[in-house]
C-alpha positions as CSV (number, residue, x, y, z in Angstrom):
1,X,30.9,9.3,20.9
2,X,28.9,6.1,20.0
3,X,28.6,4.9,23.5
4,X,26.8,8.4,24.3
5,X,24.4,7.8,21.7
6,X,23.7,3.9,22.8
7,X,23.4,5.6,26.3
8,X,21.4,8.3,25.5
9,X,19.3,5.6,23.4
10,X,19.4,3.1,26.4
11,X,17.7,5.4,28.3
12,X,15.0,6.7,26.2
13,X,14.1,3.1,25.8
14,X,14.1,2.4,29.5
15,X,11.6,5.9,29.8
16,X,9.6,3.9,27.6
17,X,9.5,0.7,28.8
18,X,8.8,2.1,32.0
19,X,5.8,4.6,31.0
20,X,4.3,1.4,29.4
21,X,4.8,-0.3,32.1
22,X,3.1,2.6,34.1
23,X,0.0,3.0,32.0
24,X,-0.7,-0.6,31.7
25,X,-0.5,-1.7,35.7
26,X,-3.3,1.1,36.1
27,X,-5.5,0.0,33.8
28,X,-8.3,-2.7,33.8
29,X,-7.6,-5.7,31.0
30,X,-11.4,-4.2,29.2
31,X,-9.4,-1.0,29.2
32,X,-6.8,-2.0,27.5
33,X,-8.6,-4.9,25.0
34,X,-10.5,-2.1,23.7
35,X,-7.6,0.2,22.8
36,X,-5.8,-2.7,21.2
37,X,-8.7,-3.2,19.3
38,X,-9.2,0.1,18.5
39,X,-5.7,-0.1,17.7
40,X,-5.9,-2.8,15.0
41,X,-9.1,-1.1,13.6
42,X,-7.2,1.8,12.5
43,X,-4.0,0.3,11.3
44,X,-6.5,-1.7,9.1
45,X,-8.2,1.7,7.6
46,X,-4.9,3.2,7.0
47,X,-3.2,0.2,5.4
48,X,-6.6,0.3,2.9
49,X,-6.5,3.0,2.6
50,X,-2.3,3.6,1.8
51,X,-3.1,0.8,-0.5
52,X,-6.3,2.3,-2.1
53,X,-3.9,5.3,-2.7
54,X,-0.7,3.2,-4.1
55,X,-3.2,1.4,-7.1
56,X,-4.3,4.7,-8.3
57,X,-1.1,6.4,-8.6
58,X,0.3,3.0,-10.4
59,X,-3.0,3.0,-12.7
60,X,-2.9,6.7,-13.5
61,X,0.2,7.7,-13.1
62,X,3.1,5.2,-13.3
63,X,1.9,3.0,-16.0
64,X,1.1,5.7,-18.9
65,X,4.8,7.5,-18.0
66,X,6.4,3.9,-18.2
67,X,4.8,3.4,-21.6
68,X,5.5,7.1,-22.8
69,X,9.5,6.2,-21.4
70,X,8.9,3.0,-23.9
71,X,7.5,4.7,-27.0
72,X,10.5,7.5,-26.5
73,X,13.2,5.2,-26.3
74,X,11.7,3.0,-29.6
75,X,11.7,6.6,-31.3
76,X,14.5,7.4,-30.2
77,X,16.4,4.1,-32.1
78,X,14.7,5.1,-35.1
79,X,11.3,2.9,-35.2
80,X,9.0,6.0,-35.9
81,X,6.1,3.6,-36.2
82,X,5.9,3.5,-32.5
83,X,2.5,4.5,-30.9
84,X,1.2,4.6,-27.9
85,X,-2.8,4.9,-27.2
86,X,-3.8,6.1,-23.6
87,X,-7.6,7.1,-22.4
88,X,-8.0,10.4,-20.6
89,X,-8.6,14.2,-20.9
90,X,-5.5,15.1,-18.9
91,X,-1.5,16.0,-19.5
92,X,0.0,12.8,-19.7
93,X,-2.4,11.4,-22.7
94,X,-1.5,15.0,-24.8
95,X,2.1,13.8,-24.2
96,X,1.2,10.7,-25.4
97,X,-0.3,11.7,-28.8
């Protein structure tokens, strides 16, 4: 069964490997400098972008749950002097107070 699968992988590869090979023999090296380029531009704008989308959801998401989590378990050893202070208008800061 496994040596069907790293057949059957084998030759998807070599389909590949051979379409790339294919494409890039008729095309002109300006061709194919721009699409590498274009390429790299847009890995860029995603990987921002991915990481413009990671801060937030740590900022405004993850950090007030973990200290609601840390306020709950203080509470829930006894120390009802535990507070926890967060800015906003939304559901997580009416948990909080």
């Amino acid at each position: 069964m496994r040596s069907k699968i790293n057949l059957i992988l084998l030759l998807l590869l070599l389909i590949v490997i051979t379409g790339i090979v294919f494409v890039l023999r008729n095309l002109s090296a300006t061709l194919i400098y721009q699409e590498i380029t274009s390429l790299v531009i847009t890995i860029l704008i995603w990987g921002l972008f991915i990481t413009v989308i990671h801060r937030l959801f740590i900022r405004f998401l993850y950090l007030p749950i973990l200290k609601i989590k840390e306020v709950l378990r203080l509470l829930s050893n006894g120390d009802l002097s535990a507070k926890i202070t967060l800015k906003g208008n939304d559901d997580l800061t009416e948990i909080a107070d």
